[in-house]
C-alpha positions as CSV (number, residue, x, y, z in Angstrom):
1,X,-28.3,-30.7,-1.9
2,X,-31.0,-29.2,-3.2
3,X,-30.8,-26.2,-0.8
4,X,-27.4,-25.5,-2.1
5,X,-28.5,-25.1,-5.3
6,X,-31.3,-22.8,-4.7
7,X,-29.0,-20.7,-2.6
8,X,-26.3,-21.0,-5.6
9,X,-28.9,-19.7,-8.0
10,X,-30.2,-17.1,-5.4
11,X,-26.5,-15.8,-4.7
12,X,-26.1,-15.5,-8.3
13,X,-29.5,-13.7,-9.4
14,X,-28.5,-11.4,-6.3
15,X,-25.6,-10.7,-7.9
16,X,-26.5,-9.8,-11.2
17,X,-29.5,-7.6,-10.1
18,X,-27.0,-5.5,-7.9
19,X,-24.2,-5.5,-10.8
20,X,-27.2,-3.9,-13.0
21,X,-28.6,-2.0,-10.4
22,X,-25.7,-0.2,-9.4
23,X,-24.5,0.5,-13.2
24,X,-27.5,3.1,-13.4
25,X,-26.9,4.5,-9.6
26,X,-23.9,7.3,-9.1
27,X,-21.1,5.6,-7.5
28,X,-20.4,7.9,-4.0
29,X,-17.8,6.3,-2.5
30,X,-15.1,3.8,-4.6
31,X,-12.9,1.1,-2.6
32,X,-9.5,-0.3,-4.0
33,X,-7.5,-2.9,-3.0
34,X,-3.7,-3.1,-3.9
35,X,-0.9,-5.4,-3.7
36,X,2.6,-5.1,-4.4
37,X,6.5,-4.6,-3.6
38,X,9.7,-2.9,-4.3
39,X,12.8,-1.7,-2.5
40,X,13.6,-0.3,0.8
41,X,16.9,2.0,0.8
42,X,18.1,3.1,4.4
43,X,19.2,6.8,4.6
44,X,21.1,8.3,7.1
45,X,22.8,6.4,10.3
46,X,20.5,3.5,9.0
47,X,22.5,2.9,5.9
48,X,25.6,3.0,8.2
49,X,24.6,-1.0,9.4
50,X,22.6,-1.9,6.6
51,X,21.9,-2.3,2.8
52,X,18.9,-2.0,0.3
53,X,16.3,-5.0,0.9
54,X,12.9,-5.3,-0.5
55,X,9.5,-4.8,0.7
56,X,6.1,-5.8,0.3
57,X,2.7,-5.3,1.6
58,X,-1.2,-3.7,0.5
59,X,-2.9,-0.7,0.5
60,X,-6.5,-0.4,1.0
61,X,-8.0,3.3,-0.9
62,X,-11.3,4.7,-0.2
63,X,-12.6,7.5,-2.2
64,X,-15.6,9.5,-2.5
65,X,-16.9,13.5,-2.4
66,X,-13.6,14.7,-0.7
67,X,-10.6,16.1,-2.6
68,X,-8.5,13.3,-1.2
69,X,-8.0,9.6,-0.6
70,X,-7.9,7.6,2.7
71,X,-5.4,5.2,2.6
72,X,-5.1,2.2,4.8
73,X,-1.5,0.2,4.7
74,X,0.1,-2.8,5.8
75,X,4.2,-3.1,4.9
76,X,6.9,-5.7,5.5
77,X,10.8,-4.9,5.0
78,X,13.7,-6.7,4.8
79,X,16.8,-4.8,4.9
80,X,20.4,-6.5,4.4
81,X,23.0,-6.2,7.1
82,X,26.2,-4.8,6.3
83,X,29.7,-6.3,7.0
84,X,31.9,-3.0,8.2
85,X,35.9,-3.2,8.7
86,X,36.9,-1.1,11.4
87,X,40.4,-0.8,12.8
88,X,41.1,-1.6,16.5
89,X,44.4,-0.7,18.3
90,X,47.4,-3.5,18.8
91,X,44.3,-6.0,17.3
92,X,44.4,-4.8,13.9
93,X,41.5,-5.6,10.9
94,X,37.9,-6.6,12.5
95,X,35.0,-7.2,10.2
96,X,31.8,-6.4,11.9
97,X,28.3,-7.9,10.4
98,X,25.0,-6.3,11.7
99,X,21.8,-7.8,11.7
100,X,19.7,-7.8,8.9
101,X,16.6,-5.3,9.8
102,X,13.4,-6.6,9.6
103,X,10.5,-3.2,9.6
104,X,6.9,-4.1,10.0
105,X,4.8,-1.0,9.3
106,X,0.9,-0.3,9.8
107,X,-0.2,2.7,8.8
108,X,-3.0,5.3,7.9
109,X,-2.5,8.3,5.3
110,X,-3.9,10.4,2.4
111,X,-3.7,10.9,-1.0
112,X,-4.4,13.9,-2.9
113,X,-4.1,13.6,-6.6
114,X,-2.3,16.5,-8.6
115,X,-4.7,16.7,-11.7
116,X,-7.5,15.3,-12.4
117,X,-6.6,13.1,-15.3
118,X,-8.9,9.7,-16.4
119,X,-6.1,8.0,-18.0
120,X,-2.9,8.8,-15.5
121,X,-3.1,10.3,-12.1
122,X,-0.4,11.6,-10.1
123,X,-0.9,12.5,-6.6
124,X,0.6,12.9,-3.3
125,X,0.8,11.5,-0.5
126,X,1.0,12.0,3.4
127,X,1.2,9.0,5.8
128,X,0.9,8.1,9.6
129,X,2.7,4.8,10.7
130,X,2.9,2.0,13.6
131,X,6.6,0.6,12.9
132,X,7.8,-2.4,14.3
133,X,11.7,-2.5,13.9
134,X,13.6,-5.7,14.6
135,X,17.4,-6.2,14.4
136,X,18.1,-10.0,15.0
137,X,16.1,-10.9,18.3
138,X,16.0,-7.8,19.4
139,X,13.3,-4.6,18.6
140,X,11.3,-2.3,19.4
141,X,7.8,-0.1,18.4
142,X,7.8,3.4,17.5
143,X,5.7,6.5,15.6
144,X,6.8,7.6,12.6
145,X,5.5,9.5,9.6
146,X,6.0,9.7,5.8
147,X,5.7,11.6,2.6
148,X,5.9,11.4,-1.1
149,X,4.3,11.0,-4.7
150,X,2.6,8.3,-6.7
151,X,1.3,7.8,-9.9
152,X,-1.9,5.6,-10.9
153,X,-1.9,4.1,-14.6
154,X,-5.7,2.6,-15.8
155,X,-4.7,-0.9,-17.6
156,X,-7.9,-0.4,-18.4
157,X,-11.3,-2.2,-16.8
158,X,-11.0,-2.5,-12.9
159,X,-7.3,-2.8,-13.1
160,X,-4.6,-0.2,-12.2
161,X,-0.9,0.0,-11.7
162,X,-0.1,2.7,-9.0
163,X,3.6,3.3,-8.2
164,X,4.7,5.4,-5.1
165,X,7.9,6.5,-3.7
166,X,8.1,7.7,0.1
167,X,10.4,9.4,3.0
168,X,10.1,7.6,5.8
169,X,11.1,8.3,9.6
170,X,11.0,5.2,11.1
171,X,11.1,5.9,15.0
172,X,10.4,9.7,15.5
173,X,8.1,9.1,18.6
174,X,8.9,7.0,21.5
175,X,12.8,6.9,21.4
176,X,14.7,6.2,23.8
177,X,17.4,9.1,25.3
178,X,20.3,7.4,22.8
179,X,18.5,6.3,19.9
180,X,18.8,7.5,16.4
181,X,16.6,8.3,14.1
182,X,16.3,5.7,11.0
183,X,14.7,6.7,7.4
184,X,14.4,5.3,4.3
185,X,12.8,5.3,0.9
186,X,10.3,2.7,-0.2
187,X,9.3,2.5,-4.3
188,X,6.8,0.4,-4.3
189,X,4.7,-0.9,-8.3
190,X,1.3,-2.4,-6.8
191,X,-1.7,-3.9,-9.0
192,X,-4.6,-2.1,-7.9
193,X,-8.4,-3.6,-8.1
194,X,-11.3,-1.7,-8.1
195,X,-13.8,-3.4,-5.6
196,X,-16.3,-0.7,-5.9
């Protein structure tokens, strides 16, 4: 018991020496973490078989001498599956329901802010992604890439709010002969933290 209290009291002396420490040291390189969620609307032949849905996921930012941002990203959507009427010969009036989409995305991007403001910062923002797509029990893995803006609001302290909005291709790499491309937009609010 009495170790765990020395090492309690070491942990924290450690603490404050480094929290002093690095207040009169130029910080080099920041880390954020984020976390947050919005909406996913399907473009194109996507939004043929399914509706808006929501998303959520993180976003890990590393900053430092560069003019831009690595961004690290972890996403999970949920699209809802549309009911569609179509008319069949001699049968007449058949309601077809798809599949609600399920998109599972792990991706790597960057972020280059537009001015160079303390309070807001806009930027924008190019991405690489690892998409999962799954459509009831079926799915599949595919390449895909996407673009758009953000904006980063200081709430003051460590605290941020950072909202983005993005294009994103889906399944450009690693289709099969027949398949089509899907897209969407994600908006997405996220808290982000300062870690360092």
């Amino acid at each position: 018991m009495k170790n765990l209290g020395r090492a309690t009291v070491l942990f924290c002396m450690v603490l404050l020496l480094s929290s002093s420490s690095s207040s009169q040291v130029p910080k080099v390189v920041g880390l954020d973490l984020g976390v947050g969620g919005g909406v996913a609307v399907p473009l194109g032949t996507f939004s043929d078989t399914q509706d808006t849905g929501l998303n959520f996921g993180g976003k890990l930012r590393i900053s430092g001498l560069l003019p831009f941002r690595l961004v690290g990203m972890a996403s999970y959507s949920k699209l809802n599956g549309k009911e569609v009427s179509t008319v069949i010969p001699l049968v007449g009036i058949v309601n077809v329901t798809f599949e609600d989409a399920k998109v599972y995305q792990l991706g790597v991007g960057v972020e280059i802010p537009v001015v160079p403001a303390p309070i807001v910062k806009p930027y924008v923002v190019g991405e690489v992604s690892y998409y999962n797509l799954k459509f009831g029990d079926n799915g599949n893995s595919r390449l895909g890439l996407g673009a758009g803006g953000g904006i980063e609001i200081s709430l003051g302290g460590m605290l941020h709010l950072d909202g983005t909005v993005k294009y994103q291709a889906l399944n450009l790499s690693g289709k099969d002969a027949n398949e089509k491309t899907f897209s969407q937009v994600s908006a997405t609010a996220a808290l982000v933290f300062k870690i360092m």
